[in-house]
N, C-alpha and C positions, 0 to 999 in steps of 0.2 A: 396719207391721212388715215387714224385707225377709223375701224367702223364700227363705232362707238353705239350705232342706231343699227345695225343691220335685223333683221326681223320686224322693226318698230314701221308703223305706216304712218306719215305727215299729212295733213292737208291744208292748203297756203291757200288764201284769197285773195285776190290782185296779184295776181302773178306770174302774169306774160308778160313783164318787162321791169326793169329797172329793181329797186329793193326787195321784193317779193321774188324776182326771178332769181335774186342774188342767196336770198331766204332757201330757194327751191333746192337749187344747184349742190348747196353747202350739206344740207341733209341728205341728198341723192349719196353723193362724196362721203360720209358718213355711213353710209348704207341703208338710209330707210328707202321705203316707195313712197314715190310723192304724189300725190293728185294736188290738183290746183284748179282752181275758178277766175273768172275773166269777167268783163263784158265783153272785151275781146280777144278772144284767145291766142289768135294770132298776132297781137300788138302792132299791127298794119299801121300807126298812128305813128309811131316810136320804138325807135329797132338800136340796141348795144350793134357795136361794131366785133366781138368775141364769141359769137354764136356757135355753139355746137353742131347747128340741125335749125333748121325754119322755125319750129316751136318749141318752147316750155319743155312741154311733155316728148317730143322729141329728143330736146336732150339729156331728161335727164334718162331716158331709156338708152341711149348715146353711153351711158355713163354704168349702164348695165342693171338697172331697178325699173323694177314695175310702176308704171303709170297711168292714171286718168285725169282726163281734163273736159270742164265742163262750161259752159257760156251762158251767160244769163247772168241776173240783177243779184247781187249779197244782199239788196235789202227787203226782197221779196220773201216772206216767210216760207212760202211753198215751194223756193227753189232751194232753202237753206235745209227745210226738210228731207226734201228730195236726195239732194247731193247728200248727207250723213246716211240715209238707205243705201245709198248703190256703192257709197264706200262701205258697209258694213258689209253688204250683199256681197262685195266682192272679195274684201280682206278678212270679216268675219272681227277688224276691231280696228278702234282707232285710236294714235296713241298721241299725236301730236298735233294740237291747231293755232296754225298763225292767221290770226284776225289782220291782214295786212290793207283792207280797203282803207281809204279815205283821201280825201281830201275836200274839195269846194264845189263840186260836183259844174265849173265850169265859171259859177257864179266870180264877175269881176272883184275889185279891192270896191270897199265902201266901206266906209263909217256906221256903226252900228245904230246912228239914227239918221242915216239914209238909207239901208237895208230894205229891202224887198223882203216880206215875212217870209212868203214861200221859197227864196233863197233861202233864207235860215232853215226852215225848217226839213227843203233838201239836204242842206250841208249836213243837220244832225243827223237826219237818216242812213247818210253815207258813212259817216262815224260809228257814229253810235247805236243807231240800228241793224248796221250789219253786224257788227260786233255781236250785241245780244242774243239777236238769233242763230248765229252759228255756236256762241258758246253755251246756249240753250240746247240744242238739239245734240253736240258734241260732249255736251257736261251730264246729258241723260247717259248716254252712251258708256262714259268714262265711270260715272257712278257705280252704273250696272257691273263692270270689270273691274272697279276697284283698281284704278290706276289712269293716268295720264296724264298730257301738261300742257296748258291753254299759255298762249302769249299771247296778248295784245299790243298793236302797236298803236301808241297817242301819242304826242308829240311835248315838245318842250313848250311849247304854244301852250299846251293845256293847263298849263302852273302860272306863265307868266306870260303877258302880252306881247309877243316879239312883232307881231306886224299891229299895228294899229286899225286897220283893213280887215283888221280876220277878227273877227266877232263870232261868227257861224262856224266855223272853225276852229278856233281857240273852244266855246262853250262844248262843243262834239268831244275834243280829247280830252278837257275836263271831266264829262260825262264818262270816256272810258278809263277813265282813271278809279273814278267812283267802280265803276261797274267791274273794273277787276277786282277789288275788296269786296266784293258783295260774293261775286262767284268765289273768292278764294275760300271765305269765312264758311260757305255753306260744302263746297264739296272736299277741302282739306279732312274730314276724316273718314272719307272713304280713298286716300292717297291722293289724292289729285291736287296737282299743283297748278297755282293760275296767278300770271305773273304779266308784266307790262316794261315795254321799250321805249322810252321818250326820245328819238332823234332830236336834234337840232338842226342845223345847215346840211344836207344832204346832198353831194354833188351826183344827181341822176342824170340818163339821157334828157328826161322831162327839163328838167331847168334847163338843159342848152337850149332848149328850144325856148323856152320861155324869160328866163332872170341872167342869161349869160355878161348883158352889160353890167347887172350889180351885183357881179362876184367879186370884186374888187372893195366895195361897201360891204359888202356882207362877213366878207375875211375879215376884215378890219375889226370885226364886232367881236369875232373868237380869239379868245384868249391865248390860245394852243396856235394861234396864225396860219391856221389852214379849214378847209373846208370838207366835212366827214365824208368816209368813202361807202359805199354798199359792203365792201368787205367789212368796215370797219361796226359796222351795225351787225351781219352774218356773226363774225365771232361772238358778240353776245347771246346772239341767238344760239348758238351751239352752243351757251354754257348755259341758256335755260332749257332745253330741249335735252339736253343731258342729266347722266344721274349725278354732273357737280353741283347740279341747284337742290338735289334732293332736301333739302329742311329750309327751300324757301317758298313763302307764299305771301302774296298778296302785297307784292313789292313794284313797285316803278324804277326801272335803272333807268338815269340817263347817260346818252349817247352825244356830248354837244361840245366836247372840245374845252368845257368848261363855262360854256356862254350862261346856264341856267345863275353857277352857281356867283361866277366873276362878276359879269358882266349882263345883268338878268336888262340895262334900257337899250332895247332894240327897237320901240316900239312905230316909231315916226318913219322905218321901212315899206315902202308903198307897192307890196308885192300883190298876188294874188296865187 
């Protein structure tokens, strides 16, 4: 793989396991250095069977690149702070940031008028508040250097209702959908590029553990009759994290097999 990033420094959120770690690995392979943030860093929860090395950051140093890895909340301001200091302290810049937290923050399927408010408004935090804050504190940074490229990732959920359950959910990647146009519109003319990945069906460790009975339902919905891979999300990422996106900003690609565009009624899926 050429090393399209070598000198460049990444930093991924969510990404001790599954699409974030897939995120991590592709750019290491590329040649950037990666830091990454957790609430667990160690993914003790949820472990891929093709590991490098026990951690993240183990491999992507496995892999020959410089790494930090940090634990703690993405929706906590002063940890989002914090981590953009000690990357800067220690690389002196940063070039690339994947907003990869989210999901339901644990919260079951409900219907959006039986929802629990403070579910919702965990869910948005997890979305959409970690998002803001890391591309707040990264977007000062990237300003100041005049260069860098923010990816967010939201979901296909956020355009269109695929679970009828995710209400808290769907509105969060709606919200980063908005919020990548906001950041694109304002740091675009100091170079900075800021850009969004809509996944669809995402076959992670996380779903075996969780949706494995309704991969069968769930294929059926994708048009392409399969269900996306980590790889298959990674290769987007590496054409936004690269200079082939250079004249794009403030875009959403999706990732979905064709589900958003074919076949957008998924919604009666009683997932969480």
């Amino acid at each position: 793989m050429e090393e399209k990033l070598l000198g460049k420094v990444a930093l991924i959120t969510g990404a001790a396991r599954g699409i974030g770690r897939e995120y991590a690995l592709r750019l290491a392979k590329l040649g950037a250095d990666v830091v990454i943030t957790d609430l667990d860093i160690k993914a003790s929860k949820f472990k891929e069977e093709d590991v490098l090395a026990p951690t993240v950051k183990e491999e992507i140093e496995v892999l020959g690149r410089k790494s930090m890895a940090f634990e703690g909340d993405a929706t906590d301001d002063e940890f989002g702070k914090m981590v953009i200091e000690e990357v800067i302290k220690e690389f002196g810049h940063i070039d690339i940031l994947i907003n990869n937290v989210g999901g339901t923050g644990g919260a079951g399927p409900a219907l959006a008028t039986e929802m629990e408010t403070d579910k919702f408004v965990h869910a948005l935090h997890i979305n959409l508040l970690s998002a803001f804050i890391f591309c707040k504190y990264a977007g000062k940074q990237m300003k100041a250097q005049k260069s860098g490229k923010i990816i967010n990732i939201s979901s296909v959920g956020g355009s269109v209702p695929l679970f009828i359950t995710q209400a808290h959910y769907s509105a969060g990647k709606a919200g980063v959908d908005a919020l990548t146009r906001m950041f694109a519109l304002e740091l675009a003319p100091y170079g900075v590029n800021v850009n969004a990945v809509a996944p669809g069906y995402i076959h992670t460790v996380k779903w075996d553990a969780h949706f494995e009975e309704q991969f069968k339902e769930l294929t059926e919905k994708v048009p392409m009759g399969r269900l996306g891979t980590t790889e298959d999300c990674a290769k987007v990422i590496e054409f936004l994290a690269t200079d082939l996106s250079d004249y794009m900003t403030g875009q959403v690609l999706y990732i979905d097999g064709g589900l958003k565009t074919l076949n957008p009624s998924s919604s009666k899926v009683n997932l969480y």
